[in-house]
C-alpha positions, 0 to 999 in steps of 0.5 A, a space after each residue: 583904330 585897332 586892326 583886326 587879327 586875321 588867319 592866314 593859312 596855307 598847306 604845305 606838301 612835304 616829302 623825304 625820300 630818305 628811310 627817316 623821312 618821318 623824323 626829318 618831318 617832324 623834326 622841321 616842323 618842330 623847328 618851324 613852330 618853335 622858331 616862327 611859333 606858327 600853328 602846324 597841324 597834321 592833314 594826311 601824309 604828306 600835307 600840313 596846315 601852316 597857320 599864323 594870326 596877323 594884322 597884316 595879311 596880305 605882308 603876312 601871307 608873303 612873309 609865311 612864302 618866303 619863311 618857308 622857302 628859306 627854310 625849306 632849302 636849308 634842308 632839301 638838298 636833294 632828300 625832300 620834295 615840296 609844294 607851299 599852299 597845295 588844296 
């Protein structure tokens, strides 16, 4: 039997506080989408929808938690601000 494929989809509210803080976003969304090939769309400043297809949702939606996570502290230090699966 085939599972089925569900959507996982959290948001993710990002912020730089530094004055190229769009080219940093963009920049580690770039980084997300190319190395985790997650569907990351544009919601209003400063909050994105991250968007990833498994058959496995709920290690999925663990996965994606941590993945961003990681991520996320590789770039912080001190410049940024977020918040993961914010409505």
């Amino acid at each position: 039997i085939k599972k089925k494929e569900v959507e996982i989809k959290t948001v993710l509210e990002l912020k730089f506080f530094t004055g190229d803080g769009v080219n940093k976003i963009k920049d580690f969304l770039d980084h997300l989408h190319e190395k985790y090939k997650w569907e990351i769309r544009y919601i209003s400043a400063p909050r994105y929808s991250i968007e990833i297809k498994t058959n496995s949702p709920k290690q999925a939606q663990r996965d994606l938690r941590e993945k961003l996570e990681k991520e996320i502290l590789t770039v912080k230090d001190g410049e940024a601000d977020f918040k993961i699966g914010v409505e």
